[in-house]
Backbone as JSON Lines, residues from 0, in Angstrom:
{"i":0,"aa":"X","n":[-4.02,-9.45,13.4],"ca":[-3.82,-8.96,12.05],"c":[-2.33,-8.8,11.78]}
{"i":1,"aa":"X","n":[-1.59,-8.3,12.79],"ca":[0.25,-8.11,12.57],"c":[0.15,-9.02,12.31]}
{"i":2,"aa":"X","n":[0.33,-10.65,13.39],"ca":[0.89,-11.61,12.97],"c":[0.18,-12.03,11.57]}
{"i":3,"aa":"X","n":[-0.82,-12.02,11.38],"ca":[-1.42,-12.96,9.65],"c":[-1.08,-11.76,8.5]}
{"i":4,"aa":"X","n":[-0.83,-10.82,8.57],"ca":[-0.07,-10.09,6.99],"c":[0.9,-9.97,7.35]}
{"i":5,"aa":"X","n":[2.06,-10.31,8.7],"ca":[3.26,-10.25,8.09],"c":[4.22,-11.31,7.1]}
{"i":6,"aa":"X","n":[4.9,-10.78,6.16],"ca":[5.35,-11.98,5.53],"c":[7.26,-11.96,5.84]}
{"i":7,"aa":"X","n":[7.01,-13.03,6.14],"ca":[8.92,-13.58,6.62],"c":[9.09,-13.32,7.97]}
{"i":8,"aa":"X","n":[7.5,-13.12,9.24],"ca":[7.91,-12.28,10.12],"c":[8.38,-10.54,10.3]}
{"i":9,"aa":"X","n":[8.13,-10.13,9.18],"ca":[8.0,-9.15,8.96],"c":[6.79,-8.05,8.84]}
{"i":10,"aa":"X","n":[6.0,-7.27,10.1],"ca":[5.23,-6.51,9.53],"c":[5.29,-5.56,8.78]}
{"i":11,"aa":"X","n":[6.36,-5.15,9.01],"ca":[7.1,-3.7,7.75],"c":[7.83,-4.52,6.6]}
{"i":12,"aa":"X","n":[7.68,-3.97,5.36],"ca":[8.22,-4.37,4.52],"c":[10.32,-3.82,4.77]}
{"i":13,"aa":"X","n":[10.72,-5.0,4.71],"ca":[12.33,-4.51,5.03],"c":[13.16,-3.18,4.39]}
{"i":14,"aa":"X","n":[12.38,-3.76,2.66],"ca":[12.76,-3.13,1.87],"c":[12.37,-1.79,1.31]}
{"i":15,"aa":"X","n":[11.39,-1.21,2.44],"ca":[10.91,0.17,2.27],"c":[11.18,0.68,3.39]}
{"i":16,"aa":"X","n":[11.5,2.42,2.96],"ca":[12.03,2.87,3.8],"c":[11.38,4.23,3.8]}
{"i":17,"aa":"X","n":[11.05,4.91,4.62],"ca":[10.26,6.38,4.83],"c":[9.39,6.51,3.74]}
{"i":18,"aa":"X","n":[8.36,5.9,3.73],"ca":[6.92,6.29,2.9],"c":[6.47,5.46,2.0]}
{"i":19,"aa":"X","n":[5.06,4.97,2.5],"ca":[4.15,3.87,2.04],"c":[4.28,2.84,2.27]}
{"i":20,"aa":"X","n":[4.83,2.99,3.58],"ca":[5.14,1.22,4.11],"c":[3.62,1.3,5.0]}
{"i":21,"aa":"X","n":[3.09,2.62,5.4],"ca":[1.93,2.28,5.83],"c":[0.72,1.97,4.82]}
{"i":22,"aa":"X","n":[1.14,2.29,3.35],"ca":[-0.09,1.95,2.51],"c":[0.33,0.64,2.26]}
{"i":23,"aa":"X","n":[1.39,0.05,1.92],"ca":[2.03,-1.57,1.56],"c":[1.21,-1.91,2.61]}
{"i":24,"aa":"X","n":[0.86,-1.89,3.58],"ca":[0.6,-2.71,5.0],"c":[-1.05,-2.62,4.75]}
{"i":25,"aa":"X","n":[-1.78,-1.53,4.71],"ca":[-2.9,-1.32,4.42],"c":[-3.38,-2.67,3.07]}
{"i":26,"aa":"X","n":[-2.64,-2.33,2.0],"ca":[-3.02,-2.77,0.82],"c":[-2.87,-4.3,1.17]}
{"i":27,"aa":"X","n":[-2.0,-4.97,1.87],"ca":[-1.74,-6.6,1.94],"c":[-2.98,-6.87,3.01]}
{"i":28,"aa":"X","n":[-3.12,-5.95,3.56],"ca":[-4.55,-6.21,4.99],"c":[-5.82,-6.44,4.25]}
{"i":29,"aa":"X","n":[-6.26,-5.56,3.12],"ca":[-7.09,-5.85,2.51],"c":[-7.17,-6.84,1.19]}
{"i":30,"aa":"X","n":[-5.58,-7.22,0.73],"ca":[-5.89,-8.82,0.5],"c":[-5.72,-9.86,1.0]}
{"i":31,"aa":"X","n":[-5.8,-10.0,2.58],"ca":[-5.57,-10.64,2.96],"c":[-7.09,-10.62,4.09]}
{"i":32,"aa":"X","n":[-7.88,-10.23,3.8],"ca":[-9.08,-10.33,3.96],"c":[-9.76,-9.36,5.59]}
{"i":33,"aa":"X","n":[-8.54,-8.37,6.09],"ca":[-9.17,-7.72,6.77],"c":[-9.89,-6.67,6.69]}
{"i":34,"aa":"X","n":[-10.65,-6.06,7.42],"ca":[-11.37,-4.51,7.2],"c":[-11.37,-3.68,8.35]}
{"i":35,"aa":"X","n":[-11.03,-2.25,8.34],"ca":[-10.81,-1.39,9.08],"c":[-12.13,-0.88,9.67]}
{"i":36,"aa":"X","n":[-12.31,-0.5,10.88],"ca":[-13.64,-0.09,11.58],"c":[-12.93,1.62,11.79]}
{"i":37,"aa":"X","n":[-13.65,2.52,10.69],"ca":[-14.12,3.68,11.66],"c":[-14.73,4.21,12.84]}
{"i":38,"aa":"X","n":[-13.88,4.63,13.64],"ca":[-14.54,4.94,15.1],"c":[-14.28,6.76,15.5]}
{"i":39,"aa":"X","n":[-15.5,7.38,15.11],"ca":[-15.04,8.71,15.0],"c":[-14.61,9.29,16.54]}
{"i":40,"aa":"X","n":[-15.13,8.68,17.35],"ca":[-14.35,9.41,18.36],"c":[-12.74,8.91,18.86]}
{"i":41,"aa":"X","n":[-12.32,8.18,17.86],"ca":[-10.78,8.33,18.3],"c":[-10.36,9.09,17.66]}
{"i":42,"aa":"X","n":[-9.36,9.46,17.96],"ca":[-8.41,10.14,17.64],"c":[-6.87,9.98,17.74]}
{"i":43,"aa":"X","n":[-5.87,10.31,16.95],"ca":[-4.5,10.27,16.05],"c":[-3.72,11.44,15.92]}
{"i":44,"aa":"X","n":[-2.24,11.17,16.31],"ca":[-1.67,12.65,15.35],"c":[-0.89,11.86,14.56]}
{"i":45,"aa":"X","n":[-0.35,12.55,13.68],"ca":[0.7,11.82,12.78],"c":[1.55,12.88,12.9]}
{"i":46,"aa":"X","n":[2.99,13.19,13.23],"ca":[3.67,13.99,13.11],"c":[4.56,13.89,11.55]}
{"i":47,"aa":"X","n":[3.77,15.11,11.33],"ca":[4.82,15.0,9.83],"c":[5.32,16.85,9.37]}
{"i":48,"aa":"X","n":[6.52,16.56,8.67],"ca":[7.01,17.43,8.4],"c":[7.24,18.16,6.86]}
{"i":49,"aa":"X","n":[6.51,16.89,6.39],"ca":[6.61,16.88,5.09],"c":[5.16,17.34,4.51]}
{"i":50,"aa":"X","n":[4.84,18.16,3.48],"ca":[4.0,18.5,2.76],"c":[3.29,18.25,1.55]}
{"i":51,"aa":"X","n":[2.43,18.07,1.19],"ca":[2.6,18.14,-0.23],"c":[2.69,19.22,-0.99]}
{"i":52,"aa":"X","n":[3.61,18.99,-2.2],"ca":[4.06,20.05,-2.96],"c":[5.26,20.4,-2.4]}
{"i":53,"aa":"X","n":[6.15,20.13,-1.54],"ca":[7.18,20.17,-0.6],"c":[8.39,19.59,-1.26]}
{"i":54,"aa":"X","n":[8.35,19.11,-1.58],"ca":[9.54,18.11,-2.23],"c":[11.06,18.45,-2.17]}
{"i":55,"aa":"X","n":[11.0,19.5,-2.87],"ca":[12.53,19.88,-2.69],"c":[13.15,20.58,-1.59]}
{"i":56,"aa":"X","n":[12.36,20.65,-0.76],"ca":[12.8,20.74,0.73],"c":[13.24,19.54,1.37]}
{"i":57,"aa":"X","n":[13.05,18.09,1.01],"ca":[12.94,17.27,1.49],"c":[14.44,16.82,1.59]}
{"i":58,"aa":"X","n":[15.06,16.06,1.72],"ca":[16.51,15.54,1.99],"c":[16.47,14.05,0.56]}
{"i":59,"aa":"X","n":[16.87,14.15,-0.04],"ca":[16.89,13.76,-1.45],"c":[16.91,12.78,-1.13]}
{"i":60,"aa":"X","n":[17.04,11.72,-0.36],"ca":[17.29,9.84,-0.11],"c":[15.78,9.67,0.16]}
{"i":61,"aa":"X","n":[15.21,10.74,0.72],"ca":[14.02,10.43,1.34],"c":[12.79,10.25,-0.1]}
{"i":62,"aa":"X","n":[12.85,11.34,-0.59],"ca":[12.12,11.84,-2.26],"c":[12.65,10.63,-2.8]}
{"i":63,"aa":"X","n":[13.88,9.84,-3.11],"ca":[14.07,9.13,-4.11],"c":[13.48,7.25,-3.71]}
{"i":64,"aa":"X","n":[13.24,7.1,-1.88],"ca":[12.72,6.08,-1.42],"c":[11.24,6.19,-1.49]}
{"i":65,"aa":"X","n":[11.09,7.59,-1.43],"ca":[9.04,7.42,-1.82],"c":[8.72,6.79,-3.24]}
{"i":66,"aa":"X","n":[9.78,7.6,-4.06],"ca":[9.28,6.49,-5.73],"c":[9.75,5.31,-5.61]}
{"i":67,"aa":"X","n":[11.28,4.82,-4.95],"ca":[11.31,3.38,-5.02],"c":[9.82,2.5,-4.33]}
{"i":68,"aa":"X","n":[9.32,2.96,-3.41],"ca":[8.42,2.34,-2.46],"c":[7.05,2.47,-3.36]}
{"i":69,"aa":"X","n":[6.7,3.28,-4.26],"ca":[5.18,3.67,-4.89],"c":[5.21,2.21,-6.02]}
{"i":70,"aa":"X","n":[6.37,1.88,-6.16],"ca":[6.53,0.79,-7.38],"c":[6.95,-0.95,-6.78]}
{"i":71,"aa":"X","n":[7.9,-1.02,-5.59],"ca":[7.54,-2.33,-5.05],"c":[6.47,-2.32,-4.33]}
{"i":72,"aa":"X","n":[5.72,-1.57,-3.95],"ca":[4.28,-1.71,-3.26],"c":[3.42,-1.83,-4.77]}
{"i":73,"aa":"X","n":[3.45,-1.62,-5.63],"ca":[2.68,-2.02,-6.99],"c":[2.94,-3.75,-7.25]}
{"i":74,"aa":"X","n":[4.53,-4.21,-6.88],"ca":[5.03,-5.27,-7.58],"c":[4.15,-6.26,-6.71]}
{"i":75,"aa":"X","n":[4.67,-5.81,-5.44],"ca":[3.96,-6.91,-4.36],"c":[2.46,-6.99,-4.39]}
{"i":76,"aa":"X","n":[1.69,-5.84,-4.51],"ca":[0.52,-6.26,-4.16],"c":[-1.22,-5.75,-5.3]}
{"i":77,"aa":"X","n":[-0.56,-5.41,-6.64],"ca":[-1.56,-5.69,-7.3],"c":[-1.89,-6.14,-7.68]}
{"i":78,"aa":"X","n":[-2.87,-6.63,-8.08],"ca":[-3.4,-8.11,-8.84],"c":[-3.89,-7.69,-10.51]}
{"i":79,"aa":"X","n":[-3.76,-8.79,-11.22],"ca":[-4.54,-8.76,-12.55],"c":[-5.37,-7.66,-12.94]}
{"i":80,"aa":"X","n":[-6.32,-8.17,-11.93],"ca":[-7.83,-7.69,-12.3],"c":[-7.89,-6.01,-12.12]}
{"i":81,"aa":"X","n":[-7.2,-6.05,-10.68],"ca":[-7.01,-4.11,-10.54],"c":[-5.83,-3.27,-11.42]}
{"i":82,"aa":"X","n":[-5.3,-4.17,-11.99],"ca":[-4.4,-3.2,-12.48],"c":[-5.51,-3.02,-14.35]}
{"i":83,"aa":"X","n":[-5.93,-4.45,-14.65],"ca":[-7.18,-4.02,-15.64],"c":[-8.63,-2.87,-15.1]}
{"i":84,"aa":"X","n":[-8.74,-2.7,-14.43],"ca":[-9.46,-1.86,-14.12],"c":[-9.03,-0.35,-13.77]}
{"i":85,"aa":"X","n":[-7.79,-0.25,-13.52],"ca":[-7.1,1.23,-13.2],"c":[-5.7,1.84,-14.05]}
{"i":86,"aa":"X","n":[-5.74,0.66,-14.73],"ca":[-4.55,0.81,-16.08],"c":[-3.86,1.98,-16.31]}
{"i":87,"aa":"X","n":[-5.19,3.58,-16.47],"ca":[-4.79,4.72,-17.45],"c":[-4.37,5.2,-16.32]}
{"i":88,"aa":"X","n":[-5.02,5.62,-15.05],"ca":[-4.64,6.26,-14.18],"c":[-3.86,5.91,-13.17]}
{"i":89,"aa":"X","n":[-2.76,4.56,-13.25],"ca":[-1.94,4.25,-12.57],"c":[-0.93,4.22,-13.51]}
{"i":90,"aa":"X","n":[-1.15,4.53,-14.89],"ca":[-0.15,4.5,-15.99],"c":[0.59,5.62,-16.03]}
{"i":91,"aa":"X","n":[-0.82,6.55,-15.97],"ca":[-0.84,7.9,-16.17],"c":[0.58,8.39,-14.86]}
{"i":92,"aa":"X","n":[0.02,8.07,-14.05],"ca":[0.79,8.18,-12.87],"c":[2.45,7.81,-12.43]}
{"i":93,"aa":"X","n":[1.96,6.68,-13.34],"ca":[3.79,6.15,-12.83],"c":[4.62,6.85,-14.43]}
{"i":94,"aa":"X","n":[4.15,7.15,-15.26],"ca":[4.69,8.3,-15.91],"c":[4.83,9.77,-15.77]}
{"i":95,"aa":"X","n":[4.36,10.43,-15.0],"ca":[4.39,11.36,-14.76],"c":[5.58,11.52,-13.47]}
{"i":96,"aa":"X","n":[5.62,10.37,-12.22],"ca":[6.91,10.03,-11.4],"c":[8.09,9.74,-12.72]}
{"i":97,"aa":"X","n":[8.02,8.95,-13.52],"ca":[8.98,9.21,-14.0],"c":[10.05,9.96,-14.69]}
{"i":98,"aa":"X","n":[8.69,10.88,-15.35],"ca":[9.28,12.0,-16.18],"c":[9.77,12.93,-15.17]}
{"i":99,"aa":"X","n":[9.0,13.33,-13.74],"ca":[9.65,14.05,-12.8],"c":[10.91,13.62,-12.48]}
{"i":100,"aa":"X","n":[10.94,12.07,-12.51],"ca":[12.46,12.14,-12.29],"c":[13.64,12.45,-13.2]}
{"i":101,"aa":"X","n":[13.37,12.54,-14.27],"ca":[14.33,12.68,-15.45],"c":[14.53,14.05,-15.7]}
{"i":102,"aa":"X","n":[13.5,14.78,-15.57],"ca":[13.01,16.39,-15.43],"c":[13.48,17.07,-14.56]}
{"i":103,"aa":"X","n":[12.69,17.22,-13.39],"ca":[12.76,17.61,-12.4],"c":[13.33,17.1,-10.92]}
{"i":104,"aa":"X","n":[13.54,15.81,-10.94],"ca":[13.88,15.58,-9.46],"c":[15.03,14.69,-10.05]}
{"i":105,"aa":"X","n":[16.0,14.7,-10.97],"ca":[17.02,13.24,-11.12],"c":[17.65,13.01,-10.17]}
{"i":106,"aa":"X","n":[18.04,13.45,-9.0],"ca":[18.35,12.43,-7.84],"c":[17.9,11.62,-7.24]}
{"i":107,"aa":"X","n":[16.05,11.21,-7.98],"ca":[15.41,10.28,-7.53],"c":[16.17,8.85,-8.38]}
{"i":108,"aa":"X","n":[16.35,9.09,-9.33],"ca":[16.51,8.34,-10.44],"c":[17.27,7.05,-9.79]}
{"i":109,"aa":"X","n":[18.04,7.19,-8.41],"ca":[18.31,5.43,-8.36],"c":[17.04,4.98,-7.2]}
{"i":110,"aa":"X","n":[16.37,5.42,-7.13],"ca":[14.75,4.42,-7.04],"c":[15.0,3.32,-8.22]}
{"i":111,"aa":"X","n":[14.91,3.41,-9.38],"ca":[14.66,2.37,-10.2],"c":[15.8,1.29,-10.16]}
{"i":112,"aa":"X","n":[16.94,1.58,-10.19],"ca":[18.06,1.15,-9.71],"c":[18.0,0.05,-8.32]}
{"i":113,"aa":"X","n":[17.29,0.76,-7.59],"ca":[16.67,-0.07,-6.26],"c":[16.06,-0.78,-6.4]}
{"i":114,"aa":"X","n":[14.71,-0.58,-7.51],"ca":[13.79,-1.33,-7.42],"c":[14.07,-2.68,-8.17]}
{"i":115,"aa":"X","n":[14.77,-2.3,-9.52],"ca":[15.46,-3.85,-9.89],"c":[16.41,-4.49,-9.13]}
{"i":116,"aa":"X","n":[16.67,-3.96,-8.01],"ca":[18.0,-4.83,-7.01],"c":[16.94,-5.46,-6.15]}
{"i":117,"aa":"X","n":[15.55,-4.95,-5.8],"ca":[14.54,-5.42,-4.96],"c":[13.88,-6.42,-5.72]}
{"i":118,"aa":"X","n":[13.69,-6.42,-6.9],"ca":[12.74,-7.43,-7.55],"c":[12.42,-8.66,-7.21]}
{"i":119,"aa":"X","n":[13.66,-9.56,-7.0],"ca":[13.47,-11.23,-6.88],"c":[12.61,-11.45,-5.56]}
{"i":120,"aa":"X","n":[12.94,-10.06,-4.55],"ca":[12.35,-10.12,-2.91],"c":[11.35,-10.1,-2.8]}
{"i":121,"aa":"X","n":[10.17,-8.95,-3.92],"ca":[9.62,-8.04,-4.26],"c":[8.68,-9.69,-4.79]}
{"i":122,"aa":"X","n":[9.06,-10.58,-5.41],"ca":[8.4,-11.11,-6.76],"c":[7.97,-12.65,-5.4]}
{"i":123,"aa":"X","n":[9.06,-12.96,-4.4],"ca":[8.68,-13.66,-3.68],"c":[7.84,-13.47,-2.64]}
{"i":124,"aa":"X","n":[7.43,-12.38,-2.38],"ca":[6.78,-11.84,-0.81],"c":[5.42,-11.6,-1.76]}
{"i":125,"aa":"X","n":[5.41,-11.51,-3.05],"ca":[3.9,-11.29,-3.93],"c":[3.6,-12.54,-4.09]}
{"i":126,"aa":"X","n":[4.28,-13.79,-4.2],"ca":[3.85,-15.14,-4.03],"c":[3.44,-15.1,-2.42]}
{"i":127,"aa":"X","n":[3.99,-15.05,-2.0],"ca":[3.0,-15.7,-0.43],"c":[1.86,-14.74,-0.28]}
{"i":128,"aa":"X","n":[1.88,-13.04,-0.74],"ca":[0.41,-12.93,-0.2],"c":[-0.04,-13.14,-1.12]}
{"i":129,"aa":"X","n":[0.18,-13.17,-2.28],"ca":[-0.9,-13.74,-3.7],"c":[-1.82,-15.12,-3.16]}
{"i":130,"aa":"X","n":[-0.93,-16.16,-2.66],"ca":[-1.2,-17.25,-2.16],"c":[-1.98,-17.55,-1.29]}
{"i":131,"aa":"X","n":[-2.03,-16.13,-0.34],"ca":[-2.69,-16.45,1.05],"c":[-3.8,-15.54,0.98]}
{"i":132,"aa":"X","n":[-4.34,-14.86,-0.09],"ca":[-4.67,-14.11,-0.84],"c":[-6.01,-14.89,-0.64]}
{"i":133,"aa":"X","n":[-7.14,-13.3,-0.1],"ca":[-8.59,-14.33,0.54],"c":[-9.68,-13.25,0.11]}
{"i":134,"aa":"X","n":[-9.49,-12.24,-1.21],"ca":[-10.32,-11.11,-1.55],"c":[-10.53,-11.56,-3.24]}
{"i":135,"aa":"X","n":[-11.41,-11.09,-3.75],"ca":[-11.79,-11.3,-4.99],"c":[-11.32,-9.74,-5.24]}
{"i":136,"aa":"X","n":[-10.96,-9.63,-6.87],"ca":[-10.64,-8.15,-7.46],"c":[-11.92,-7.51,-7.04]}
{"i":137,"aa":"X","n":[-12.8,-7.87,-7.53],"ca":[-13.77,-7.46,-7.41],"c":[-14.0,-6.67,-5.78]}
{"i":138,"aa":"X","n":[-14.06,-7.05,-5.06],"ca":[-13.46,-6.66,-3.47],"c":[-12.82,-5.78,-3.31]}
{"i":139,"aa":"X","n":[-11.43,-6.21,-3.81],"ca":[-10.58,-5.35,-3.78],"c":[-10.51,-3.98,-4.33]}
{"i":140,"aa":"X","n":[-11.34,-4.11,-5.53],"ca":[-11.55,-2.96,-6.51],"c":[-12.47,-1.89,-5.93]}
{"i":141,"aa":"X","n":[-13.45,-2.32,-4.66],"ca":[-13.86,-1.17,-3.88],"c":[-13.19,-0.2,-4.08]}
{"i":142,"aa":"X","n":[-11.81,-0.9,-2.96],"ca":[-10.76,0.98,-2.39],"c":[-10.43,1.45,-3.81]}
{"i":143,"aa":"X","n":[-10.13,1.15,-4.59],"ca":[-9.55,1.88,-5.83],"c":[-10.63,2.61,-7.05]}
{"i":144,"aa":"X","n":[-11.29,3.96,-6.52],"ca":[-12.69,4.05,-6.85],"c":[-12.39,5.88,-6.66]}
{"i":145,"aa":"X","n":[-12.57,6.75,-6.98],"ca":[-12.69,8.09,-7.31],"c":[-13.4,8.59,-6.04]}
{"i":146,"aa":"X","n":[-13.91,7.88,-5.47],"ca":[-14.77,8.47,-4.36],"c":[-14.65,7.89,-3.4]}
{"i":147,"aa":"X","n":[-15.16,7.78,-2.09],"ca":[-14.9,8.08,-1.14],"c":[-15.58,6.22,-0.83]}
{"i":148,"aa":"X","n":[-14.91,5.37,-0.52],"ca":[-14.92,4.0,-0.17],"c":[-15.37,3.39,0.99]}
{"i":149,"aa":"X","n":[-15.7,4.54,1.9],"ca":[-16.25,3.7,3.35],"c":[-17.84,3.12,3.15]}
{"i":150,"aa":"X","n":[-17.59,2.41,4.01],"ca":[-18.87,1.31,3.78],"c":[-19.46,0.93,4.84]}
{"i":151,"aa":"X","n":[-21.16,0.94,5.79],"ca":[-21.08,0.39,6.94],"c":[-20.91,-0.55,7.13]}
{"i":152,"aa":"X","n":[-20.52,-0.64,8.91],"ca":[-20.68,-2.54,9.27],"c":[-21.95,-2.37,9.29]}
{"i":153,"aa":"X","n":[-22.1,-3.89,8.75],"ca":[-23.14,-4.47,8.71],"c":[-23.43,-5.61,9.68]}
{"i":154,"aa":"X","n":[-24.16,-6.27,10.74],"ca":[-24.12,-7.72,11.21],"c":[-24.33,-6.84,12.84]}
{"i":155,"aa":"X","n":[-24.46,-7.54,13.29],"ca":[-24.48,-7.56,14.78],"c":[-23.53,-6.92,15.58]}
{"i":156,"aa":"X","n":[-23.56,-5.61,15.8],"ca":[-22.57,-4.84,16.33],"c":[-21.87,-5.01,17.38]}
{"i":157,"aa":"X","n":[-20.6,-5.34,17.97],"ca":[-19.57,-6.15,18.76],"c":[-18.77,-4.81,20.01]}
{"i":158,"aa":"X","n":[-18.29,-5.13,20.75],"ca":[-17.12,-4.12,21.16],"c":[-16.37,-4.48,20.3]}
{"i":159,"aa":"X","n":[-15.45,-3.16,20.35],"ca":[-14.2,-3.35,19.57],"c":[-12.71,-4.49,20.12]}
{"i":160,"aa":"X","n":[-13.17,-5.21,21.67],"ca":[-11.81,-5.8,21.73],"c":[-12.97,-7.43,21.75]}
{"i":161,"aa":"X","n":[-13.64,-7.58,21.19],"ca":[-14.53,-8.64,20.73],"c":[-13.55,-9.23,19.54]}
{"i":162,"aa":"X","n":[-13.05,-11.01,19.43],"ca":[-12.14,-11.13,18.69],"c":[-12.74,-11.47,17.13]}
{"i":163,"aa":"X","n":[-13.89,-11.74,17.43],"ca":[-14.32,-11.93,16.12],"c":[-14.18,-10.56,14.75]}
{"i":164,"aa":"X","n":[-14.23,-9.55,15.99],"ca":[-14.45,-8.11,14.99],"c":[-12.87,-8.02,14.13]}
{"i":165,"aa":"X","n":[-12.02,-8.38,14.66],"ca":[-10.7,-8.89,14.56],"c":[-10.35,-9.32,13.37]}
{"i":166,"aa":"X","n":[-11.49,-10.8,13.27],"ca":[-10.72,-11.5,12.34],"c":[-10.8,-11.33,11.13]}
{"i":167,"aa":"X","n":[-10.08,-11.68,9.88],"ca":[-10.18,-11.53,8.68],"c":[-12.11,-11.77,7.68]}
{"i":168,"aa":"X","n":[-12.39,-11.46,7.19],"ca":[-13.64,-11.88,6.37],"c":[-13.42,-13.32,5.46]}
{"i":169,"aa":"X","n":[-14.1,-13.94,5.85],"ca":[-14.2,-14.97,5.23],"c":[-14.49,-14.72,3.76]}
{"i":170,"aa":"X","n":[-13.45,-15.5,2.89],"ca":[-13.64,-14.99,1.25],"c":[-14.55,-16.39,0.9]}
């Protein structure tokens, strides 16, 4: 899966930096036709220091790369169809980041600044996964749903280092 969603050799997006490079990565996995297996007995920590509702505790480069990153992870990887289907509440949303920044947080304010210096990168790395692109909206439009999106496997149950469980879904 690293090697088939990274694009340029890249599994991290270059151009993001501290936050949502793990959802950018998530979001290109699932157009790019993989699916995640819940396995409740593993277990994870994530060390984080950050909160929500926290913000202005945060070190201001960091707050102003989460909004640059919430908007080239939009450029790169939404499609048509989901952004017609989630319009108000991703509208809703990226207005409300904005007005915080003009409001309340203006040291975010060169996010946008960033994000038009990122664009042409931003507009080419959405051509190759657009391209390589193996999910219908429809598919895709699962995860983006008010409720809670897990789904069983279905088919003939595998170990987990079985390579087929691995591979992408055939679109």
């Amino acid at each position: 899966m690293i090697e088939d969603i990274s694009i340029d050799g890249c599994f991290f997006d270059p151009d993001f930096f501290a936050y949502r490079e793990d959802a950018d990565v998530a979001w290109r996995a699932q157009l790019l036709g993989w699916r995640c297996i819940y396995t409740p007995a593993a277990m994870g920590w994530h060390v984080r220091s950050v909160v929500p509702g926290d913000r202005r505790s945060i070190n201001p480069a960091i707050n102003m790369h989460s909004v640059k990153n919430r908007f080239l992870m939009r450029i790169k990887n939404a499609t048509p169809g989901l952004y017609r289907h989630c319009w108000l509440p991703m509208t809703v949303r990226d207005l409300a980041v904005v007005a915080g920044c003009l409001f309340v947080e203006p040291r975010s304010l060169p996010a946008f600044w960033r994000v038009a210096k990122c664009w042409p990168a931003m507009k080419g790395r959405r051509r190759e996964i657009m391209r390589r692109r193996r999910v219908s909206d429809g598919e895709l439009m699962r995860w983006f749903r008010f409720e809670l999106a897990g789904e069983p496997l279905t088919g003939e149950a595998a170990p987990a280092t079985t390579p087929r469980m691995l591979a992408p879904d055939a679109a």
